[in-house]
PyMOL Python script that loads the backbone (N, CA, C, O; Angstrom):
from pymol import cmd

cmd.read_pdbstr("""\
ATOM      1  N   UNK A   1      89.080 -28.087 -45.048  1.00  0.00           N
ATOM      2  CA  UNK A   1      88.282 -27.102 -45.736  1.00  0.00           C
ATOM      3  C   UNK A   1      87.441 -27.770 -46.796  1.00  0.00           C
ATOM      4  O   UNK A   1      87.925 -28.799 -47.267  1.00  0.00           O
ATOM      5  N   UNK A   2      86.203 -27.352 -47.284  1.00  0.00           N
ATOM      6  CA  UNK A   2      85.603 -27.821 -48.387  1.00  0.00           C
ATOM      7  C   UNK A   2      85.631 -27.748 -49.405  1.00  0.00           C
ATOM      8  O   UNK A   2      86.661 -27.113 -49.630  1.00  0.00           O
ATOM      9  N   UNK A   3      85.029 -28.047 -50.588  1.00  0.00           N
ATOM     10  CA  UNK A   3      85.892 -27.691 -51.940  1.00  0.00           C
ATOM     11  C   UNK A   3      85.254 -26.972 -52.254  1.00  0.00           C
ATOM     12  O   UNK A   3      84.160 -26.704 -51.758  1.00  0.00           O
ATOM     13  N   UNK A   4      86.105 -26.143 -53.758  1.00  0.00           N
ATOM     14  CA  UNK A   4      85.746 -24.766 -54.397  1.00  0.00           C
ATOM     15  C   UNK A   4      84.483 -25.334 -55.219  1.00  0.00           C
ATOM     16  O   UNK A   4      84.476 -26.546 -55.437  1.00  0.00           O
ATOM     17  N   UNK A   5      83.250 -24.429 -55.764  1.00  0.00           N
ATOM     18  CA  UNK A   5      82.436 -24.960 -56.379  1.00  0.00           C
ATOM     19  C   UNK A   5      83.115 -24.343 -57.633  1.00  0.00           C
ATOM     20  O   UNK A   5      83.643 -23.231 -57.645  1.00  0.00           O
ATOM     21  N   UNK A   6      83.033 -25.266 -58.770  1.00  0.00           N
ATOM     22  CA  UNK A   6      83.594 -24.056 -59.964  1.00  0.00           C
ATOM     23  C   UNK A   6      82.552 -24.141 -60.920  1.00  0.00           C
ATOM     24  O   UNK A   6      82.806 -24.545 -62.054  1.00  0.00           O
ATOM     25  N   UNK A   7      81.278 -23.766 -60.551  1.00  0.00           N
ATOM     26  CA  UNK A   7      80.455 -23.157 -61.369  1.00  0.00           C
ATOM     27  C   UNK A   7      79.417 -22.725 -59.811  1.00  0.00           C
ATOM     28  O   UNK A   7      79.358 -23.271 -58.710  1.00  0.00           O
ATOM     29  N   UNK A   8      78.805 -21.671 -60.312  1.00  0.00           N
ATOM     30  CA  UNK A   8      77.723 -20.897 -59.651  1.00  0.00           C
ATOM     31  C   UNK A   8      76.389 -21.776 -59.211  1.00  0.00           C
ATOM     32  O   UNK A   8      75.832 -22.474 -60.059  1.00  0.00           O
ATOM     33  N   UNK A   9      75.999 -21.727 -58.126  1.00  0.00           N
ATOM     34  CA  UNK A   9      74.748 -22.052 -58.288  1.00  0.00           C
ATOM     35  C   UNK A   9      73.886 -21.434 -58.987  1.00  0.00           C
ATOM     36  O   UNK A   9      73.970 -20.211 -59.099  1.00  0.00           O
ATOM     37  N   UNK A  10      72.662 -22.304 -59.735  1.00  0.00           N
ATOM     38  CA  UNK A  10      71.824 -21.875 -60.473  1.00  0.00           C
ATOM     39  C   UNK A  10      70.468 -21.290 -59.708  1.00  0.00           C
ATOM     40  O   UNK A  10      69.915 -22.144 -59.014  1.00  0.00           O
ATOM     41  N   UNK A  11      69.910 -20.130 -59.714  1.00  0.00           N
ATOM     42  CA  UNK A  11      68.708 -20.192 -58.939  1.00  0.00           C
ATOM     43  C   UNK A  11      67.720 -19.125 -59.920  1.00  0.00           C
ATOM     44  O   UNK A  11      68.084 -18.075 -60.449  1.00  0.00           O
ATOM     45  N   UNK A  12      66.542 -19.682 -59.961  1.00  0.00           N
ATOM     46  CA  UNK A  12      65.076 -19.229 -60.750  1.00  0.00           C
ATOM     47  C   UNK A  12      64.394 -18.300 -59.490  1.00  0.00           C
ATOM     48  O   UNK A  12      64.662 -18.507 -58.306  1.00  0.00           O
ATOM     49  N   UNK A  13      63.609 -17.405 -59.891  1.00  0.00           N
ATOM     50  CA  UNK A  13      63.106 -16.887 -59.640  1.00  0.00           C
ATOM     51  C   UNK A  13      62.009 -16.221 -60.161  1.00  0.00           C
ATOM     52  O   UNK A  13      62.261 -15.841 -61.304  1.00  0.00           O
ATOM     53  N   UNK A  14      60.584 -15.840 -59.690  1.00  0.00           N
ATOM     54  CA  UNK A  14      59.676 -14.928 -60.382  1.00  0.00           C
ATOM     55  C   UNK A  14      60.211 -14.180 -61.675  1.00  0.00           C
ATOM     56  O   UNK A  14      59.808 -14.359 -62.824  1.00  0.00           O
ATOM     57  N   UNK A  15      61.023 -13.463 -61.329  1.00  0.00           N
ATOM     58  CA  UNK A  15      61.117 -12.265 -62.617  1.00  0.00           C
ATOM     59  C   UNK A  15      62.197 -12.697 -63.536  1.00  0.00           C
ATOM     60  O   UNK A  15      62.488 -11.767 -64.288  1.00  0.00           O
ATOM     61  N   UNK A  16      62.927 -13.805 -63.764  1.00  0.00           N
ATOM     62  CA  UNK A  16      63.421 -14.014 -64.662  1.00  0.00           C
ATOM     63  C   UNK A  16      63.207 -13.862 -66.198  1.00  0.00           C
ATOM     64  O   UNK A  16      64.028 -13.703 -67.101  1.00  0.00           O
ATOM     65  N   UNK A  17      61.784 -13.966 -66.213  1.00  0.00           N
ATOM     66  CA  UNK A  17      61.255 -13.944 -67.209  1.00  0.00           C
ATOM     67  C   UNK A  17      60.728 -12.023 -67.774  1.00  0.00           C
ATOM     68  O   UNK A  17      60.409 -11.630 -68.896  1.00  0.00           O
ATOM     69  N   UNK A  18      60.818 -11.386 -66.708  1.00  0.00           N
ATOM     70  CA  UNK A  18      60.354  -9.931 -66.628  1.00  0.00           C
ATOM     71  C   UNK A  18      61.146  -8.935 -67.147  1.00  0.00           C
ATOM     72  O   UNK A  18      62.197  -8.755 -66.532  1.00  0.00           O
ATOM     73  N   UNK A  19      60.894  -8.066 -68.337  1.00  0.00           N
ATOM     74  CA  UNK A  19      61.302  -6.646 -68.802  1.00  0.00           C
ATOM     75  C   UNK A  19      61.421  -5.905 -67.905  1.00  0.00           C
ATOM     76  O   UNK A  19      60.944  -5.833 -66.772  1.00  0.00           O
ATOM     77  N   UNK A  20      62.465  -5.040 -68.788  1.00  0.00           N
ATOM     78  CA  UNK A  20      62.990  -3.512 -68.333  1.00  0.00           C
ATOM     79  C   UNK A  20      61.659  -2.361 -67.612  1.00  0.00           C
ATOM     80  O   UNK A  20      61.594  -1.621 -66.630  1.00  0.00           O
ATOM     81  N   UNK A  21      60.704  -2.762 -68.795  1.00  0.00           N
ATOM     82  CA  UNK A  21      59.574  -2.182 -68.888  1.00  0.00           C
ATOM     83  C   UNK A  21      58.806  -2.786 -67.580  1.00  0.00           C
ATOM     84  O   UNK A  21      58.362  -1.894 -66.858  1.00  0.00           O
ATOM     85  N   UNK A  22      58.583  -3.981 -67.169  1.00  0.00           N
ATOM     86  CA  UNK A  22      58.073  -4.858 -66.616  1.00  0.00           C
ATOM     87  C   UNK A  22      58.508  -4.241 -64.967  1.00  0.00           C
ATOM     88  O   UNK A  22      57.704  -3.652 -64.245  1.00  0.00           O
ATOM     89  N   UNK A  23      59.295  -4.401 -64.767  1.00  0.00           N
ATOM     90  CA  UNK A  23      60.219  -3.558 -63.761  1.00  0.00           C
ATOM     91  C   UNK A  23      59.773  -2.357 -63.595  1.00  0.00           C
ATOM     92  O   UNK A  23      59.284  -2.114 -62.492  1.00  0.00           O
ATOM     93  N   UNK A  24      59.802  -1.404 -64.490  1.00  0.00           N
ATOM     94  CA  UNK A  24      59.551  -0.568 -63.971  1.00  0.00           C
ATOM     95  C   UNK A  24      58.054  -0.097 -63.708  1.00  0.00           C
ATOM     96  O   UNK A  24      57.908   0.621 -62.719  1.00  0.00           O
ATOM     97  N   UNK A  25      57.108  -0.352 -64.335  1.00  0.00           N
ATOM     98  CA  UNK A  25      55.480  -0.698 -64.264  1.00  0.00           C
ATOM     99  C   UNK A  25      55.644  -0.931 -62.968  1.00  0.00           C
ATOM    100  O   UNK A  25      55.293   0.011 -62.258  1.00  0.00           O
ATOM    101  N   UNK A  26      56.169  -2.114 -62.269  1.00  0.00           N
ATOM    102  CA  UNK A  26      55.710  -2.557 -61.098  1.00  0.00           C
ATOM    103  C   UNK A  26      56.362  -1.215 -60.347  1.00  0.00           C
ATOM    104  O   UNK A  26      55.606  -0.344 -59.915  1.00  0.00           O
ATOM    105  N   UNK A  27      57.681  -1.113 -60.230  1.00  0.00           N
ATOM    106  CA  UNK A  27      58.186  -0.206 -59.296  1.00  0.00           C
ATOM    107  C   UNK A  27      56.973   1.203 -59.037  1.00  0.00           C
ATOM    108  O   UNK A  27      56.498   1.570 -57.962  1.00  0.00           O
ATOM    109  N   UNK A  28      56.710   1.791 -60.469  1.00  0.00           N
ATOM    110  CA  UNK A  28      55.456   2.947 -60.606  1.00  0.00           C
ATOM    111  C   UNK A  28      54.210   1.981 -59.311  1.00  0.00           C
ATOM    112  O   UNK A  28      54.012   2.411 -58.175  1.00  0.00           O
ATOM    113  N   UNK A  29      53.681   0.946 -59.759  1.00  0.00           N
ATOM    114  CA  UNK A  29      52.617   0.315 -58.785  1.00  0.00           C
ATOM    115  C   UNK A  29      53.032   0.508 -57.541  1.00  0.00           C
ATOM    116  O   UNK A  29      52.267   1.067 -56.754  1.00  0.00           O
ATOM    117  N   UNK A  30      54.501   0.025 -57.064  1.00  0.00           N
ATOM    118  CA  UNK A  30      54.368   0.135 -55.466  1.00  0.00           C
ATOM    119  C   UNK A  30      54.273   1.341 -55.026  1.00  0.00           C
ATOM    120  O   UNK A  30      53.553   1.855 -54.169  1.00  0.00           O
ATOM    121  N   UNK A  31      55.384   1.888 -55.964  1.00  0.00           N
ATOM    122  CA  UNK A  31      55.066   3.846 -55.130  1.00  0.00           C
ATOM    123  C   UNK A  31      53.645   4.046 -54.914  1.00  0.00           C
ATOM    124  O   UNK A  31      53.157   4.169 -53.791  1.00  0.00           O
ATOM    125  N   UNK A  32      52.722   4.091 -56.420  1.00  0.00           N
ATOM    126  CA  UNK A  32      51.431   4.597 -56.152  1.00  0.00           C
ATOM    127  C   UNK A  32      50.823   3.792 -55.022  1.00  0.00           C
ATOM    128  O   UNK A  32      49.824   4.299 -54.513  1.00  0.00           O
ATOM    129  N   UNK A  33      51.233   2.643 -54.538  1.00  0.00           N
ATOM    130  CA  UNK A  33      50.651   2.361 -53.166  1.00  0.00           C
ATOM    131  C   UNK A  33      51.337   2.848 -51.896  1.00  0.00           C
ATOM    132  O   UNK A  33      50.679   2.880 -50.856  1.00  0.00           O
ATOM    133  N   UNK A  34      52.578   3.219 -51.905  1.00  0.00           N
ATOM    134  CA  UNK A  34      53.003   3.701 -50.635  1.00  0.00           C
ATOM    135  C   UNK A  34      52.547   5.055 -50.931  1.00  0.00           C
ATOM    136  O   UNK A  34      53.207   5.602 -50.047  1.00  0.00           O
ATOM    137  N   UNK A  35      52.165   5.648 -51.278  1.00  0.00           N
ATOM    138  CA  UNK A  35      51.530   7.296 -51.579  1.00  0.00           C
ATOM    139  C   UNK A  35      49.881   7.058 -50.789  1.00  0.00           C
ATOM    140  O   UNK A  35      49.454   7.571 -49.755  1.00  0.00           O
ATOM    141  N   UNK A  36      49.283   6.186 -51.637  1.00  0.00           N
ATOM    142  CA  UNK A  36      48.256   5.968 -51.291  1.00  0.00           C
ATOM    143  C   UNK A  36      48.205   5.413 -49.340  1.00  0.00           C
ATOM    144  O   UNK A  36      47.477   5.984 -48.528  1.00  0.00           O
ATOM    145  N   UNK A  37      48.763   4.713 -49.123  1.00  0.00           N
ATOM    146  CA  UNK A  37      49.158   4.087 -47.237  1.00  0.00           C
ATOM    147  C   UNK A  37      49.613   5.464 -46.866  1.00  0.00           C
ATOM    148  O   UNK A  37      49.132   5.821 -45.790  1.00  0.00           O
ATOM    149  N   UNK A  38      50.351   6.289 -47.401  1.00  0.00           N
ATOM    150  CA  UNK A  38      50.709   7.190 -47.048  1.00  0.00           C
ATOM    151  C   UNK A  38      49.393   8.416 -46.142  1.00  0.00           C
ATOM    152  O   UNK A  38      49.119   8.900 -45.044  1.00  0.00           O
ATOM    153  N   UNK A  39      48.946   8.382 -47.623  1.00  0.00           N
ATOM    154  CA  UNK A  39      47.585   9.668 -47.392  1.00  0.00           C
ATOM    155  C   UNK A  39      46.795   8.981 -46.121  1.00  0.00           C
ATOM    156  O   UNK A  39      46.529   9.756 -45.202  1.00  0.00           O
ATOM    157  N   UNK A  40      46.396   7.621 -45.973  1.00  0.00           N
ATOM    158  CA  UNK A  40      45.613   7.101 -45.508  1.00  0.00           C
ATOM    159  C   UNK A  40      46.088   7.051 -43.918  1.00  0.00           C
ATOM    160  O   UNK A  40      45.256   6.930 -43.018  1.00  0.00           O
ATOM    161  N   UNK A  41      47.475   7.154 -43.672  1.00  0.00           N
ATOM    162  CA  UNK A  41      48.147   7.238 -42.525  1.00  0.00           C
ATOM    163  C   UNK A  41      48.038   8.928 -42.068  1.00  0.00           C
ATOM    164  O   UNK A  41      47.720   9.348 -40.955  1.00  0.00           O
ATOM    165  N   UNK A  42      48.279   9.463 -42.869  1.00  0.00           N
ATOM    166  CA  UNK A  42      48.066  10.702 -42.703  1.00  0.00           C
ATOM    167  C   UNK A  42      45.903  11.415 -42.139  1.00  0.00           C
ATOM    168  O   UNK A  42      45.836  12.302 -41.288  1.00  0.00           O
ATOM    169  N   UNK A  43      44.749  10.933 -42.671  1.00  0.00           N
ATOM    170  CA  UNK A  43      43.976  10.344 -42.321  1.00  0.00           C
ATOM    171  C   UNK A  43      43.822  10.499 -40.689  1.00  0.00           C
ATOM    172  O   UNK A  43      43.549  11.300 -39.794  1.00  0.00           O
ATOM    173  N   UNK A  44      44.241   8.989 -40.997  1.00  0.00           N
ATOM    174  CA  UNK A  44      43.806   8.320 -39.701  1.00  0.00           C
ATOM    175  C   UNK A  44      44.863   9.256 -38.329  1.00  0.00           C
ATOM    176  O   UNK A  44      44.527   9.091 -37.157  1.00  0.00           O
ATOM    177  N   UNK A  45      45.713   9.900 -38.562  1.00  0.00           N
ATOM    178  CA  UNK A  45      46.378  10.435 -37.768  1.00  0.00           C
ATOM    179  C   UNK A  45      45.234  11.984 -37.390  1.00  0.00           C
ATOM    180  O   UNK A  45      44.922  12.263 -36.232  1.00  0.00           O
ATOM    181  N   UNK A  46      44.833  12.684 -38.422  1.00  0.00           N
ATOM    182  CA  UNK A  46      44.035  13.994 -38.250  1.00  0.00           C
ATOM    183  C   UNK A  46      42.448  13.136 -37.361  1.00  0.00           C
ATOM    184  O   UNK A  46      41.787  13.697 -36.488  1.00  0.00           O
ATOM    185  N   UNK A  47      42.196  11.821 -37.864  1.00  0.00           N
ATOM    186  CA  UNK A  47      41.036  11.591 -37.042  1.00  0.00           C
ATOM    187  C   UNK A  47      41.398  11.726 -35.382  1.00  0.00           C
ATOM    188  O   UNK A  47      40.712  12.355 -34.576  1.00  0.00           O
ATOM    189  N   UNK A  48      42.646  10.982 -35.073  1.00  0.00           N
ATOM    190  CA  UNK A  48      42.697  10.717 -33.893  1.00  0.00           C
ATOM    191  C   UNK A  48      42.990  11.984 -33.163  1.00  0.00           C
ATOM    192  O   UNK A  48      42.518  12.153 -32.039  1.00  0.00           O
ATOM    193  N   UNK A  49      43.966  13.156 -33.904  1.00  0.00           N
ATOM    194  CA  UNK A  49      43.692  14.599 -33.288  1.00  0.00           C
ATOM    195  C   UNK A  49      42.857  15.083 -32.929  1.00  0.00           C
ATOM    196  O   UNK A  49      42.900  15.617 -31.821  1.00  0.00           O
ATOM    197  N   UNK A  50      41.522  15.119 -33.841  1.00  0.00           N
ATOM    198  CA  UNK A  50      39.871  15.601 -33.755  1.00  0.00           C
ATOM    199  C   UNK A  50      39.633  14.863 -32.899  1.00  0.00           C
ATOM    200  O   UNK A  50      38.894  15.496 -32.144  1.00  0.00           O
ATOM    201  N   UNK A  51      39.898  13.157 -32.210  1.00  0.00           N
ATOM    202  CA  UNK A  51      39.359  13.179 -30.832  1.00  0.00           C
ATOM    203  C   UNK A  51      39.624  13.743 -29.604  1.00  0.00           C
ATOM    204  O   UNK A  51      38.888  13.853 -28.624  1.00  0.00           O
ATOM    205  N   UNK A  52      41.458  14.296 -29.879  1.00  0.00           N
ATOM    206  CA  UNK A  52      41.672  14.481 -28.990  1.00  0.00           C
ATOM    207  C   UNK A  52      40.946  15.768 -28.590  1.00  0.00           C
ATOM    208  O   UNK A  52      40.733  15.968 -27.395  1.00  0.00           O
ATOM    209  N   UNK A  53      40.625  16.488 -29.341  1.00  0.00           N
ATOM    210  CA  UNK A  53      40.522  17.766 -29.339  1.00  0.00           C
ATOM    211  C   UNK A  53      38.770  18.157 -28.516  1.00  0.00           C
ATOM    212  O   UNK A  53      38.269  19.276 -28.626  1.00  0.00           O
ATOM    213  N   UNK A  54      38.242  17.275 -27.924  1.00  0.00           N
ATOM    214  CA  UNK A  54      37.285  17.164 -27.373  1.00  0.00           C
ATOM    215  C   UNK A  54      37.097  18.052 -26.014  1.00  0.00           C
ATOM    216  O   UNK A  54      36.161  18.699 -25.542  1.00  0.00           O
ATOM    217  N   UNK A  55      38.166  17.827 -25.694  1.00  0.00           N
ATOM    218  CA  UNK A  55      38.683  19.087 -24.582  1.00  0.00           C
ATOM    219  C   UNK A  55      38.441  20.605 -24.590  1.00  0.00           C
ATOM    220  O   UNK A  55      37.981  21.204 -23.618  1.00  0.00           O
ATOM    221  N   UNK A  56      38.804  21.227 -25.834  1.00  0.00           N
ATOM    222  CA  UNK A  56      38.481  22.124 -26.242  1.00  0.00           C
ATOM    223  C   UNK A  56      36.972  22.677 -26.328  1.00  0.00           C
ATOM    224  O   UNK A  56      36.760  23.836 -26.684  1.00  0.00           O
ATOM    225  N   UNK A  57      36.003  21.850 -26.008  1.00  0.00           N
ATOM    226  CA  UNK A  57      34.149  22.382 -26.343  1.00  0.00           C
ATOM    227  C   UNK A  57      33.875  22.208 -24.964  1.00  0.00           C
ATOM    228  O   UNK A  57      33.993  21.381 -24.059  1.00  0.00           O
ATOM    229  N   UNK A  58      33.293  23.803 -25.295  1.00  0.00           N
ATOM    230  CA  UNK A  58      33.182  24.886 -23.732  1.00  0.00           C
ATOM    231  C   UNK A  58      32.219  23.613 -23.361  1.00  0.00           C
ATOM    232  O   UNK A  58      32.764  22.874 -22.542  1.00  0.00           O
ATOM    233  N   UNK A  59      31.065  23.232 -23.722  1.00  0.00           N
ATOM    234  CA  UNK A  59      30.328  22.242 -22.469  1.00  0.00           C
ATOM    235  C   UNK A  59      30.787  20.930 -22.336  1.00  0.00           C
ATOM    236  O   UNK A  59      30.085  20.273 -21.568  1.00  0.00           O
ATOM    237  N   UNK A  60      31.798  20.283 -22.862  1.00  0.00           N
ATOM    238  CA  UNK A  60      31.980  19.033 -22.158  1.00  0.00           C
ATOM    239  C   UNK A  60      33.523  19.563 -20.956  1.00  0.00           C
ATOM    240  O   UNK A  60      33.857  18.823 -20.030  1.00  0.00           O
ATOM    241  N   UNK A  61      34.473  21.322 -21.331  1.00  0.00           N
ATOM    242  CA  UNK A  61      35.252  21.098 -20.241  1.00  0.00           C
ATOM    243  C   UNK A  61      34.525  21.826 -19.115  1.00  0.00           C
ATOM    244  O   UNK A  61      35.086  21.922 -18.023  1.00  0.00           O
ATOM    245  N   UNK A  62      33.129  22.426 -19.340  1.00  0.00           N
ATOM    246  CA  UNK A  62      32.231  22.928 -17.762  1.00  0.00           C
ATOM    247  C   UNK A  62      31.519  21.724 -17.410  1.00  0.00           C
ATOM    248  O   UNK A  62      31.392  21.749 -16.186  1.00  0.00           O
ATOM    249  N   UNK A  63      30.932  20.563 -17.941  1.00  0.00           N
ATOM    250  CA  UNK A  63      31.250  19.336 -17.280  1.00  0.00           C
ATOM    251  C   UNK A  63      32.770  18.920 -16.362  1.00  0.00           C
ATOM    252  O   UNK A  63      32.813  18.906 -15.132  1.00  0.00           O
ATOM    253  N   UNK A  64      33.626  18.688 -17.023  1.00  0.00           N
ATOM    254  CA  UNK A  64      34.585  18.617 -16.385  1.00  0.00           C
ATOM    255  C   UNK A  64      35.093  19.090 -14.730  1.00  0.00           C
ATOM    256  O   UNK A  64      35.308  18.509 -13.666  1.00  0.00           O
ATOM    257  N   UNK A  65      35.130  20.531 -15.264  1.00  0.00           N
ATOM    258  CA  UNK A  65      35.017  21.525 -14.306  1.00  0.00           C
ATOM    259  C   UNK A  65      33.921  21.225 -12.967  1.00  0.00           C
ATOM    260  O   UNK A  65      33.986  21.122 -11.742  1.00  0.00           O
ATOM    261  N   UNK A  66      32.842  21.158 -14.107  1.00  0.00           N
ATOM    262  CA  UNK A  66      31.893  20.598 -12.423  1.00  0.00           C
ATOM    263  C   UNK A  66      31.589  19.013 -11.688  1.00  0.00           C
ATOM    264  O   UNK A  66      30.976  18.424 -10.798  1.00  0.00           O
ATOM    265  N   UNK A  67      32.418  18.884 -12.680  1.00  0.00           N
ATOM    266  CA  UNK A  67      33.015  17.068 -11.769  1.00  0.00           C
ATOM    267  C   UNK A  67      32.006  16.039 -12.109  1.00  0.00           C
ATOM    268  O   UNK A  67      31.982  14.906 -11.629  1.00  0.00           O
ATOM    269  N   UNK A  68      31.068  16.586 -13.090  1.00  0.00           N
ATOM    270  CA  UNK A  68      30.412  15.391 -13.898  1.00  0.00           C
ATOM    271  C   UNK A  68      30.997  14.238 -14.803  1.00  0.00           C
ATOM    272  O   UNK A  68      32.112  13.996 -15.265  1.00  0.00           O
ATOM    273  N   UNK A  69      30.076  13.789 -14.841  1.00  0.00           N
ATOM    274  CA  UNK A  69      30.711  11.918 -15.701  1.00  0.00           C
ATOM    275  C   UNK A  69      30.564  12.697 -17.224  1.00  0.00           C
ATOM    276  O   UNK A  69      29.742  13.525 -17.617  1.00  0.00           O
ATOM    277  N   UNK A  70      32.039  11.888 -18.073  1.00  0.00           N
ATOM    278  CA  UNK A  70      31.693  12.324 -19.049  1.00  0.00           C
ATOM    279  C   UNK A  70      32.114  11.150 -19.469  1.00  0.00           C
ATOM    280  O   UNK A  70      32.497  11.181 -20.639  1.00  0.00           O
ATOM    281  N   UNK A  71      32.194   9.986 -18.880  1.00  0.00           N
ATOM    282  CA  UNK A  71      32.682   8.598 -19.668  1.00  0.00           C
ATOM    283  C   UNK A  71      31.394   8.132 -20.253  1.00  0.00           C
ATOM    284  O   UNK A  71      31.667   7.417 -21.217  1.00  0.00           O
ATOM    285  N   UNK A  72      30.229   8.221 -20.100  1.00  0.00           N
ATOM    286  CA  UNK A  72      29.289   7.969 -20.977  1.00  0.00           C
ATOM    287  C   UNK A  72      29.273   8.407 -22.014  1.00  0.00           C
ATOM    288  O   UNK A  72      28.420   8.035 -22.820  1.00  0.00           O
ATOM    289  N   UNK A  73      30.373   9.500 -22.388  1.00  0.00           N
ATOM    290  CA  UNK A  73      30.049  10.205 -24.080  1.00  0.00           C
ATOM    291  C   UNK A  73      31.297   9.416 -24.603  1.00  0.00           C
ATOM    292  O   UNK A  73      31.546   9.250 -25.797  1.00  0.00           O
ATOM    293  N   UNK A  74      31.964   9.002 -23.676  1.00  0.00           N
ATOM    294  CA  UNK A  74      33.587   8.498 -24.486  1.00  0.00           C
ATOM    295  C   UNK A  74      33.899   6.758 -24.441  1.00  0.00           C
ATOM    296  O   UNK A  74      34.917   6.198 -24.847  1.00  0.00           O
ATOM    297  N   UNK A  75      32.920   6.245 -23.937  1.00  0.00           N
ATOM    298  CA  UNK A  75      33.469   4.883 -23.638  1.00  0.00           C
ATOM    299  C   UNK A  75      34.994   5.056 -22.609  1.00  0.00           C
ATOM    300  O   UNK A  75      35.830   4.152 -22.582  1.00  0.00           O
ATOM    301  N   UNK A  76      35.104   5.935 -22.070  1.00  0.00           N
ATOM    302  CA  UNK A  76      36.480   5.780 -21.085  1.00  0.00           C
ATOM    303  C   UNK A  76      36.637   6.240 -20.017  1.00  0.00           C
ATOM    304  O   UNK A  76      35.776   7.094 -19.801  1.00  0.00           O
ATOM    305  N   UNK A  77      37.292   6.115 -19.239  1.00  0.00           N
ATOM    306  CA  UNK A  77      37.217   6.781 -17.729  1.00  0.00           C
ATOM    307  C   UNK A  77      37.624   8.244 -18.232  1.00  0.00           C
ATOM    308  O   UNK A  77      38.380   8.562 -19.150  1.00  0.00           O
ATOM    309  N   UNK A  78      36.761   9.172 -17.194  1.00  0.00           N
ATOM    310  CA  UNK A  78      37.049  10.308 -17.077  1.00  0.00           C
ATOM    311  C   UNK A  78      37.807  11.135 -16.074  1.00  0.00           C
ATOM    312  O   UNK A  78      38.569  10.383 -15.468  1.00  0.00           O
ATOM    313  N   UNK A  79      37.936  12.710 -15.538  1.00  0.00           N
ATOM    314  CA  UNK A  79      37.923  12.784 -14.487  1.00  0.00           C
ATOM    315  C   UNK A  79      37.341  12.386 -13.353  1.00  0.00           C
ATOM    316  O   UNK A  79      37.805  12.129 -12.243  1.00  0.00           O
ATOM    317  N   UNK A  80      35.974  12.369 -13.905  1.00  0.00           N
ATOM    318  CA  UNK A  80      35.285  12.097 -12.395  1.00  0.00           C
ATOM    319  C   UNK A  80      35.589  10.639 -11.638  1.00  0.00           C
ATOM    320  O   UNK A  80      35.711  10.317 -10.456  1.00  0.00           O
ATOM    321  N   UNK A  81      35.652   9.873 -12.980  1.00  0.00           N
ATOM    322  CA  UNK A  81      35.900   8.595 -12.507  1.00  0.00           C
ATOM    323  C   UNK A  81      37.112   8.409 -11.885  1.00  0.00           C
ATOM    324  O   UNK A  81      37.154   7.447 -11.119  1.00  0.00           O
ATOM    325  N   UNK A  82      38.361   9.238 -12.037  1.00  0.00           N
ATOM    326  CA  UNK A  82      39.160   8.906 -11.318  1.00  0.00           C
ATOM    327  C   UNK A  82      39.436   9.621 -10.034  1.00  0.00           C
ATOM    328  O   UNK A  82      40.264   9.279  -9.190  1.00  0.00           O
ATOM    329  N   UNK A  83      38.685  10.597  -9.995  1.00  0.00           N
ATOM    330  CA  UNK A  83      38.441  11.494  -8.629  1.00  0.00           C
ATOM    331  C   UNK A  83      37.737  10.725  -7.574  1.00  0.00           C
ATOM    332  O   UNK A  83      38.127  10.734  -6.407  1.00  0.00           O
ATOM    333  N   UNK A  84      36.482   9.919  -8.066  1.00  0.00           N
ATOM    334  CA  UNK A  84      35.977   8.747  -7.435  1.00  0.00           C
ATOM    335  C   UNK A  84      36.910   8.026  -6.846  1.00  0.00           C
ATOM    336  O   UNK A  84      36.952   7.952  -5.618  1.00  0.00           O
ATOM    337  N   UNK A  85      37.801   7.386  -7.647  1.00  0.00           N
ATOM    338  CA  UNK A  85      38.816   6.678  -7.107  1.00  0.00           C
ATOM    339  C   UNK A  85      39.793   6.933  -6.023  1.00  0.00           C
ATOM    340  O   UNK A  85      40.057   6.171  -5.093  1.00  0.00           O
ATOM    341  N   UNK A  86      40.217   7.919  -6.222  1.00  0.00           N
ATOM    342  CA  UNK A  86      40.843   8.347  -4.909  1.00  0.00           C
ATOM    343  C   UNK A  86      39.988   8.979  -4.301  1.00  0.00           C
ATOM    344  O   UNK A  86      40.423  10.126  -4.397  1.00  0.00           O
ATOM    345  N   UNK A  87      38.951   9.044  -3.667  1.00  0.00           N
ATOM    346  CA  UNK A  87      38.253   9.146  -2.549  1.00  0.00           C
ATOM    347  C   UNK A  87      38.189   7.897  -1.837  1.00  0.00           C
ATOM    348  O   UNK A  87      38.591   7.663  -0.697  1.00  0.00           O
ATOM    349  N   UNK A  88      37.665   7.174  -2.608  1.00  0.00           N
ATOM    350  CA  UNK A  88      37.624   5.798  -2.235  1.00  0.00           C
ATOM    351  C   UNK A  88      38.813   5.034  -1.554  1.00  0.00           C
ATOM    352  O   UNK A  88      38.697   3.844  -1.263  1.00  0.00           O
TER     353      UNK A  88
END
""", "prot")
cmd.dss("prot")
cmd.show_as("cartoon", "prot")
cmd.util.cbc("prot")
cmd.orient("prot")
């Protein structure tokens, strides 16, 4: 077996030097940034709903309906394009 150490290792770190006060300042900073990532996640989540929601406007689903291309408005395959496909 190896031997007992009989004193602690010593180890430094950033905040050794840092207040009560100091501490808690920062702790207040990170929240106000996870609040802030927060909203911003929240955001970017309502944008990507509003694309989905494209479906919903009467003339791009009577496109649909009448088997027109609508990947030119979306950058993506559409129905038609994949109706194409299985014909093919």
């Amino acid at each position: 077996m190896g031997t007992a150490r009989s004193q602690p290792l010593e180890m430094s770190n950033e905040f050794d030097d840092w207040t009560e006060e100091d501490f808690d300042n920062e702790i207040k900073r990170l929240q106000a940034c996870i609040r802030e990532l927060q909203a911003r996640k929240v955001e970017r989540e309502e944008e990507e709903d509003d694309d989905e929601d494209f479906m919903n406007d009467p003339d791009i689903r009577e496109m649909v309906e009448n088997g027109e291309h609508t990947c030119h408005m979306f950058d993506a395959h559409c129905q038609a394009c994949e109706d194409d496909e299985d014909e093919d």
